[in-house]
C-alpha positions as CSV (number, residue, x, y, z in Angstrom):
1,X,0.0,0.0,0.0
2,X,2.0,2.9,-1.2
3,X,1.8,5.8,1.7
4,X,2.7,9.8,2.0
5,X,3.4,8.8,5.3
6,X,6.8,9.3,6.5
7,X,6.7,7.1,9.8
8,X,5.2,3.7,11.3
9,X,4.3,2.3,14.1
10,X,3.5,-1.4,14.9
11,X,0.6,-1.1,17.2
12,X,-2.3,-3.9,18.6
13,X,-4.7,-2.6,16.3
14,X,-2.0,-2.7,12.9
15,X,0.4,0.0,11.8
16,X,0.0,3.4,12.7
17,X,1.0,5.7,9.3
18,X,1.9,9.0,10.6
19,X,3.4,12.1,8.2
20,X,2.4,15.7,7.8
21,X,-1.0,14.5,6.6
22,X,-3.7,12.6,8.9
23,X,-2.9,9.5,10.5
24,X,-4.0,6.6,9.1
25,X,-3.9,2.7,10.8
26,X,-3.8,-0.2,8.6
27,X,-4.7,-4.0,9.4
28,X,-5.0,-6.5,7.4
29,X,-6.6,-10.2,8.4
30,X,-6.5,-12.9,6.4
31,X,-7.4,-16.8,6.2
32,X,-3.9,-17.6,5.7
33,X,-0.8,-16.9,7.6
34,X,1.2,-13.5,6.6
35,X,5.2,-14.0,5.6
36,X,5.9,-10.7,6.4
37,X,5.0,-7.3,6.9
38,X,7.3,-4.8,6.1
39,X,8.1,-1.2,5.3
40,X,9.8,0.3,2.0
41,X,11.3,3.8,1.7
42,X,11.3,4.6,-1.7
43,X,14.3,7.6,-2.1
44,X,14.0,9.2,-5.5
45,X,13.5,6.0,-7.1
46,X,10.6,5.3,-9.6
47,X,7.9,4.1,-6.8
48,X,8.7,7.0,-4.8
49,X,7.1,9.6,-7.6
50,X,3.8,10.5,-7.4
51,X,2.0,12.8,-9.6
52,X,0.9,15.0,-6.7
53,X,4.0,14.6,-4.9
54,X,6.3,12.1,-2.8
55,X,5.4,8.6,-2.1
56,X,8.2,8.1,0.5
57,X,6.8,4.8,1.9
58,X,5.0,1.2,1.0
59,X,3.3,-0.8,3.2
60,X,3.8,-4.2,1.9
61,X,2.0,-7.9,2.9
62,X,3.5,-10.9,1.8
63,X,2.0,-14.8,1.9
64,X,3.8,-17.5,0.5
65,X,2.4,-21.3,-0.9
66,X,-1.4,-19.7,-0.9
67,X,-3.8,-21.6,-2.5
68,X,-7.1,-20.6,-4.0
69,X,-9.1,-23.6,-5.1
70,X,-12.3,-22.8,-7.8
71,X,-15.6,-22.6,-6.2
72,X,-14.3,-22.0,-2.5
73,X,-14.1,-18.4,-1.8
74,X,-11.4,-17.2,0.0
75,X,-11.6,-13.5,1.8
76,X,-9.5,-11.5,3.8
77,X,-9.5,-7.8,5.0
78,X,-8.4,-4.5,4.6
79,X,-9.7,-2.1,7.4
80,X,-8.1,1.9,6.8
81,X,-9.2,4.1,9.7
82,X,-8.3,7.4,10.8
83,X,-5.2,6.8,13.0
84,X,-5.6,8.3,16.8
């Protein structure tokens, strides 16, 4: 999830994404287990441009050997709230 944010914080509730705009908390559930959740400053590369300005960091999920089967749904979450 690409972010103007330019800090995080790992709370209870998911990360915290805190910059010079409103706070924003992430969480993400899912059936399967998560890999890894990590944070990626982008510097003056490429995913770091945005067209109304910086994109200085990405909130990124990963989940390795998922499987999604035909005819059996599979759902997870993404909840965005205003950060407190």
């Amino acid at each position: 999830m690409p972010s103007t944010a330019t800090r995080t914080e790992e709370t209870a509730e998911g990360v915290l994404l805190t910059g010079t705009s409103a706070p924003l908390r992430v969480n993400v559930m899912t059936p399967w287990r998560l890999s890894a959740r990590r944070v990626q400053a982008t510097g003056n590369g490429p995913l770091g441009r945005g067209a109304r300005g910086p994109i200085p960091l990405h909130l990124i999920y990963e989940a390795r050997d998922v499987r999604v089967t035909p005819g059996q749904p599979v759902t997870w979450h993404m909840t965005l709230r205003p950060g407190t």
